[in-house]
Z-matrix of the N, CA and C atoms (Angstrom, degrees):
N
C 1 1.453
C 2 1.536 1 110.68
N 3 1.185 2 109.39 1 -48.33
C 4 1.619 3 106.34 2 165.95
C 5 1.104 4 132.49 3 -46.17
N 6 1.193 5 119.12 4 -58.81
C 7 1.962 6 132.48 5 162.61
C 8 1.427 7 89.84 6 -22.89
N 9 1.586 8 106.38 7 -75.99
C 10 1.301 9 103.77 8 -153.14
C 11 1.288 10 135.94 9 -69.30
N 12 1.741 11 113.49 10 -5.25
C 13 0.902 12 109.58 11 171.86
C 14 1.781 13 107.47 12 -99.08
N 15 1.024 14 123.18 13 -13.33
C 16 1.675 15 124.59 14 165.16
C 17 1.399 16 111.75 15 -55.75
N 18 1.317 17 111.42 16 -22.16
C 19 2.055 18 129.19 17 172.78
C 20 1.719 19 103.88 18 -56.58
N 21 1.488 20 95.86 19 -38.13
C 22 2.147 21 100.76 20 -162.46
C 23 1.573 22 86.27 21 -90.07
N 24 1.559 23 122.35 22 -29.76
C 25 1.733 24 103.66 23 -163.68
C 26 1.597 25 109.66 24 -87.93
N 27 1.426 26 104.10 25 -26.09
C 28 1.634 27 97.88 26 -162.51
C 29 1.681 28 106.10 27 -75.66
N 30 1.452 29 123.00 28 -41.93
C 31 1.169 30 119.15 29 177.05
C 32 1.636 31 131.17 30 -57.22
N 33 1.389 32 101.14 31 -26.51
C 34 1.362 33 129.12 32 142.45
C 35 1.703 34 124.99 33 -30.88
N 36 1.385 35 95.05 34 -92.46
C 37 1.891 36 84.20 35 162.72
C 38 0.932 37 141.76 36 -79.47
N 39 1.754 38 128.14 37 27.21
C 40 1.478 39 145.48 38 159.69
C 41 1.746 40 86.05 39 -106.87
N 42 0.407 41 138.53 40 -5.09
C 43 1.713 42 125.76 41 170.31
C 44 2.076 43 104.59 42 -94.01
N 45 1.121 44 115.94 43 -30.50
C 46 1.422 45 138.54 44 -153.43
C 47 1.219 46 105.23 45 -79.97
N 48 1.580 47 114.94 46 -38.29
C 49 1.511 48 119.19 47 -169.10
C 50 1.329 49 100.70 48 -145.63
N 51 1.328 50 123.70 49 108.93
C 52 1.665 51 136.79 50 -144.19
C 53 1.685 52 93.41 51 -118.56
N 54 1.474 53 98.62 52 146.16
C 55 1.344 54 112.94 53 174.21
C 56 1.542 55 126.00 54 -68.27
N 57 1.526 56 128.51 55 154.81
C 58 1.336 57 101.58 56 164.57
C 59 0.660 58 139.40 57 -89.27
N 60 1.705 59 132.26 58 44.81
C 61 1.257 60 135.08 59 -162.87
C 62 1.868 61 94.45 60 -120.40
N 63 1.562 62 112.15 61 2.64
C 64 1.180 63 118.59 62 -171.90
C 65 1.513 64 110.80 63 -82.99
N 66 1.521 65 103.35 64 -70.06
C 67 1.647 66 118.43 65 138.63
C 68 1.095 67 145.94 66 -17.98
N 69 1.583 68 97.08 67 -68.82
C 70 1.402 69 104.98 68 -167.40
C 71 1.993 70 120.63 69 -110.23
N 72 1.049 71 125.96 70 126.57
C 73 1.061 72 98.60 71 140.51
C 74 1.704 73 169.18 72 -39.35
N 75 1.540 74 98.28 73 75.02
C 76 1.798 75 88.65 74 -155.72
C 77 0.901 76 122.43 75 -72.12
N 78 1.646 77 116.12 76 -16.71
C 79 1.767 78 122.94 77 176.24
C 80 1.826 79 109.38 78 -58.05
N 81 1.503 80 114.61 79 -36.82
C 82 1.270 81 130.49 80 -169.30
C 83 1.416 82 106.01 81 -83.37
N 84 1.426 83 122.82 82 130.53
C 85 1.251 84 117.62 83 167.76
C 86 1.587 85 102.50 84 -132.63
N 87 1.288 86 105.82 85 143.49
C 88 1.768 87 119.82 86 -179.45
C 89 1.556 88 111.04 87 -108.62
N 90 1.341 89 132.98 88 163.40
C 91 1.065 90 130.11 89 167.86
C 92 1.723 91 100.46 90 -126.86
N 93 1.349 92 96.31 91 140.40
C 94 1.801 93 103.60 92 -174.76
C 95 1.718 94 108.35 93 -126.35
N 96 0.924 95 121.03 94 127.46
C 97 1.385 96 129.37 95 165.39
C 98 1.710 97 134.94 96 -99.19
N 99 1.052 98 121.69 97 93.20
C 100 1.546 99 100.08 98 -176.37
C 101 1.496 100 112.98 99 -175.84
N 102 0.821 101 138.57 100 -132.48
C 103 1.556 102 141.17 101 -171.53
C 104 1.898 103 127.86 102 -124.39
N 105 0.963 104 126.40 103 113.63
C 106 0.951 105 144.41 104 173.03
C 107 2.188 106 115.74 105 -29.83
N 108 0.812 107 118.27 106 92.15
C 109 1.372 108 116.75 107 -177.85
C 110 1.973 109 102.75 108 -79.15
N 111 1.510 110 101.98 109 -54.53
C 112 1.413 111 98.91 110 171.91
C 113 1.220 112 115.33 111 170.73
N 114 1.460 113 141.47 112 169.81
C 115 1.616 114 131.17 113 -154.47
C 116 1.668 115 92.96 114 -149.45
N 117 1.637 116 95.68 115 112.63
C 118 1.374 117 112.64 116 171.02
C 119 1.584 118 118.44 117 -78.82
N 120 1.259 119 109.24 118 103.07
C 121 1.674 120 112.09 119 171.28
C 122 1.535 121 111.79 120 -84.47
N 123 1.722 122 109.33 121 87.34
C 124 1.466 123 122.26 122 169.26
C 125 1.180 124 132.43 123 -132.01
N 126 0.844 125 132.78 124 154.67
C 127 1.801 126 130.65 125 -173.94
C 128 1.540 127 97.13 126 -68.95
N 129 1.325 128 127.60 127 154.21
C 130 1.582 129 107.06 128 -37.77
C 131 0.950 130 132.80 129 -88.16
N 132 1.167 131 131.90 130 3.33
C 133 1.707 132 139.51 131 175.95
C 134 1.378 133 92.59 132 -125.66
N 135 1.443 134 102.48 133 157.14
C 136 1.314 135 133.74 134 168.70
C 137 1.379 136 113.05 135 -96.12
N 138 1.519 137 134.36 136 114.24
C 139 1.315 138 127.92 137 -174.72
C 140 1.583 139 119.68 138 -126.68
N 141 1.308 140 106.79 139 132.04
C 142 1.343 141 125.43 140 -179.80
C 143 1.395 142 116.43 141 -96.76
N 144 1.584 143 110.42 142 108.11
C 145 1.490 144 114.02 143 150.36
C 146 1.305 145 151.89 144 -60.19
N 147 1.230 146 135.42 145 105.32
C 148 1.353 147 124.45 146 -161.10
C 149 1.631 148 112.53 147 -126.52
N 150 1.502 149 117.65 148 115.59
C 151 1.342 150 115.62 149 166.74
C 152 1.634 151 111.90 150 -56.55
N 153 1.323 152 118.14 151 151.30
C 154 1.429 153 121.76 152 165.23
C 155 1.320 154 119.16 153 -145.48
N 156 1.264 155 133.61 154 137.66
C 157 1.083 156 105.18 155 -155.43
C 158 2.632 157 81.71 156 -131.44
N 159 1.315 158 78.61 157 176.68
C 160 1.211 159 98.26 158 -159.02
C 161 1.583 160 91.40 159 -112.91
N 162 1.939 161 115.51 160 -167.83
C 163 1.415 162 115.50 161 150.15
C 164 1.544 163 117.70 162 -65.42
N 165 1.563 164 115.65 163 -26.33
C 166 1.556 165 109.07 164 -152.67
C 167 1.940 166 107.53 165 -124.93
N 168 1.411 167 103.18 166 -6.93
C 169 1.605 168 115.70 167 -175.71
C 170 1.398 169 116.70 168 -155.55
N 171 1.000 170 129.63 169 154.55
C 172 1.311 171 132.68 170 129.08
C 173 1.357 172 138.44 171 -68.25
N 174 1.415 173 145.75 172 151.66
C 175 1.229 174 148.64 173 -134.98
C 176 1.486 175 97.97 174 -178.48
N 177 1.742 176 115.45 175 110.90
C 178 1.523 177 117.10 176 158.83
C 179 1.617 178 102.43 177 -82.14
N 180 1.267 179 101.50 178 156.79
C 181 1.404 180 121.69 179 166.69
C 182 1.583 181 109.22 180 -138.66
N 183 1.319 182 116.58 181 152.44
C 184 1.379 183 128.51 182 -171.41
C 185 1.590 184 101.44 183 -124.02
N 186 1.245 185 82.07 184 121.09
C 187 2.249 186 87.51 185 -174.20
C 188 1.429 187 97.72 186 -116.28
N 189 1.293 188 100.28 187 132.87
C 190 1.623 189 114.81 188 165.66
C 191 0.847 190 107.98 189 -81.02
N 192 1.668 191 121.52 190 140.73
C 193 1.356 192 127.04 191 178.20
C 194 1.653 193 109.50 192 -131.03
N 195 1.275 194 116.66 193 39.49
C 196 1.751 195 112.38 194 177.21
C 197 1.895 196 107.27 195 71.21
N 198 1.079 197 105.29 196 176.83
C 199 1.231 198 123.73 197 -172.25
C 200 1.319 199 111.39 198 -76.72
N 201 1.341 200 118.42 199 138.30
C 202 1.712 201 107.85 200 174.38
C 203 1.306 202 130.95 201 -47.84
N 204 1.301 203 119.70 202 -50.95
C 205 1.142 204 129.85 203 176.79
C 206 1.862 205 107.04 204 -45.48
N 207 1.181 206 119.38 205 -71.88
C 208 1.638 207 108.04 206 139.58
C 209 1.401 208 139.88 207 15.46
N 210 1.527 209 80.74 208 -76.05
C 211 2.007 210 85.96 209 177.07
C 212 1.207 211 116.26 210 -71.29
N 213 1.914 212 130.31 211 -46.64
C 214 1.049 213 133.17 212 150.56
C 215 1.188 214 135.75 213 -52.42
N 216 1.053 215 123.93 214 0.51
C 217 1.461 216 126.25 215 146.97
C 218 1.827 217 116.70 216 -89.37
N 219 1.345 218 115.74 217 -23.52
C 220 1.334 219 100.39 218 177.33
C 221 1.908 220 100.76 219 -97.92
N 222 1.034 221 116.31 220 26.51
C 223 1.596 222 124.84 221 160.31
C 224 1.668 223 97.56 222 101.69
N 225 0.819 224 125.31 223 -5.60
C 226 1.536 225 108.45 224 177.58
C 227 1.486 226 117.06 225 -64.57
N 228 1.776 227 125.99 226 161.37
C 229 1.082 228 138.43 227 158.33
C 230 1.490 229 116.28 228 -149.55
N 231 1.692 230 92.80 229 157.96
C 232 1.589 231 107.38 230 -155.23
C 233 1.735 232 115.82 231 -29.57
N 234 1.377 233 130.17 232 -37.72
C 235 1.410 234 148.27 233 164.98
C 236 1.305 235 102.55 234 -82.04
N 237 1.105 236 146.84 235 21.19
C 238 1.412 237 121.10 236 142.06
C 239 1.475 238 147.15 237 -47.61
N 240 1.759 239 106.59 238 -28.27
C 241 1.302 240 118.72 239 158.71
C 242 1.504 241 102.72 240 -133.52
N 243 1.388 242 111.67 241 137.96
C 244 1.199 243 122.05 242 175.90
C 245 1.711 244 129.51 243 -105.82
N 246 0.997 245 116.26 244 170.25
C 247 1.824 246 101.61 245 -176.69
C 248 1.412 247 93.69 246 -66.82
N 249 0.937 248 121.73 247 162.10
C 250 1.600 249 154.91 248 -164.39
C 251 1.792 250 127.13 249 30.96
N 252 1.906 251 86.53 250 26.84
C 253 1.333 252 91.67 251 179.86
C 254 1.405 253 112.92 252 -74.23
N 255 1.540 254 147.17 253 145.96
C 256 1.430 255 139.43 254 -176.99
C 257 1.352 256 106.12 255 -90.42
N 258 1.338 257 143.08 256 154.19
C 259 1.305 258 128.63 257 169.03
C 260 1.796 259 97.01 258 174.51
N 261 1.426 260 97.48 259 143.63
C 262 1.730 261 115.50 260 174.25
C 263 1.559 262 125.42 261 -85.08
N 264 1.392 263 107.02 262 138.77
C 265 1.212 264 94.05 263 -163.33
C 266 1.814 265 92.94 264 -140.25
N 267 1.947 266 98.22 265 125.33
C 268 1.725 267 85.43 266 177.45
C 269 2.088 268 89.66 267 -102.95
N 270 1.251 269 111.90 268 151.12
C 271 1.136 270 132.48 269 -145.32
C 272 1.765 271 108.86 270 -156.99
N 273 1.505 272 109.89 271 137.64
C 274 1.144 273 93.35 272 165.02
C 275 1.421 274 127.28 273 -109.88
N 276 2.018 275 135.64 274 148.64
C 277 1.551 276 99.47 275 -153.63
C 278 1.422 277 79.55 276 -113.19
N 279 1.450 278 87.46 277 -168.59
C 280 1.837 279 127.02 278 -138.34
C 281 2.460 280 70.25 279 -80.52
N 282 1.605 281 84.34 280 161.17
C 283 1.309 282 116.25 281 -171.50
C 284 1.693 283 104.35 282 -85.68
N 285 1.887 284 108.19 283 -36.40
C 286 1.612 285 106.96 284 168.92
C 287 1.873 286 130.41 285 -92.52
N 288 1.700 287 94.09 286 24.49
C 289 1.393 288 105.35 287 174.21
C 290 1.775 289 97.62 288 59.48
N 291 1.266 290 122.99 289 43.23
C 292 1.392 291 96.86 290 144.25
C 293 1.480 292 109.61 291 -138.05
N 294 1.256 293 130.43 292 -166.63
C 295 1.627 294 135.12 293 -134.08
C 296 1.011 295 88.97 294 -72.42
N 297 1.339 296 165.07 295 -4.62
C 298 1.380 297 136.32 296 177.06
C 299 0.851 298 129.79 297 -106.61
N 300 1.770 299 132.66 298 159.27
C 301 1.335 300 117.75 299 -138.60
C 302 1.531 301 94.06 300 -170.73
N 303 1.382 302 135.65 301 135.69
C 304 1.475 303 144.29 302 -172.09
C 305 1.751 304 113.54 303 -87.96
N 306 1.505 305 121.71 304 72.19
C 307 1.285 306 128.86 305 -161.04
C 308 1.772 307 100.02 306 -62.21
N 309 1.555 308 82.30 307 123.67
C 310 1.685 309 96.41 308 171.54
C 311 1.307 310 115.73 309 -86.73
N 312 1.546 311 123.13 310 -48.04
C 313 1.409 312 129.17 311 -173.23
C 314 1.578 313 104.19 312 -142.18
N 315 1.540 314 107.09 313 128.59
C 316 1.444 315 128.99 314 -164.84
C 317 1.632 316 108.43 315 -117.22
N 318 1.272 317 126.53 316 105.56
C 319 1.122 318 123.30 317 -173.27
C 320 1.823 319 110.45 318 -139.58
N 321 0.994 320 102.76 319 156.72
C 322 1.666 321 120.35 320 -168.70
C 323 1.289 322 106.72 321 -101.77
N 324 1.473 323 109.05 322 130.14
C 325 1.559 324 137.30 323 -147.47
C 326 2.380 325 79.73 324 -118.23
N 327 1.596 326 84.44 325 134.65
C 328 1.938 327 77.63 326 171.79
C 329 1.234 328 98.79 327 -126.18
N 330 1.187 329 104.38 328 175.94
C 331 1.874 330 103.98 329 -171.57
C 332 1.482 331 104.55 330 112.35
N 333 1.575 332 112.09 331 24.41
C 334 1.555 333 100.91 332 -163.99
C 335 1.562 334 87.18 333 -126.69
């Protein structure tokens, strides 16, 4: 009876917490430039907003950045980026072509 019910749970939490290859494009990588709106520290990803602007608009995008626990382990804290900080980000984007995108490397643009 046990087996069989570990059959209904396990497929369950491989369905629950999805890879990014579901999402995201990982073969594809984008580069984004622009300004910091603000960075939500929440379960389960931590997400960074970024205005970008073009010749003719601006465009937010929402970048996943992994789990908090994650970020604080690779040294980040909650003020690490602030609203109107500028900074580049190569990233990989979302699989249904819209603004979001799984930021690989986050770096600070000066001149601001």
């Amino acid at each position: 009876m046990l087996a069989s019910l570990s059959l209904l749970v396990v497929p369950t939490l491989v369905l629950a917490h999805h890879g990014l290859e579901g999402q995201f494009d990982t073969k594809k990588t984008i580069t984004l430039t622009g300004t910091v709106l603000r960075l939500d520290w929440s379960n389960p990803h931590v997400r960074l907003y970024l205005d970008v602007k073009d010749e003719s608009k601006t465009v937010t995008w929402e970048l996943d950045l992994g789990s908090p626990n994650l970020q604080m382990m690779n040294g980040w804290k909650i003020d690490t980026y602030r609203h109107g900080d500028r900074v580049k980000v190569q990233a990989n984007p979302a699989r249904d072509g819209s603004n979001i995108a799984y930021a690989r490397k986050i770096t600070r643009t000066f001149g601001h």
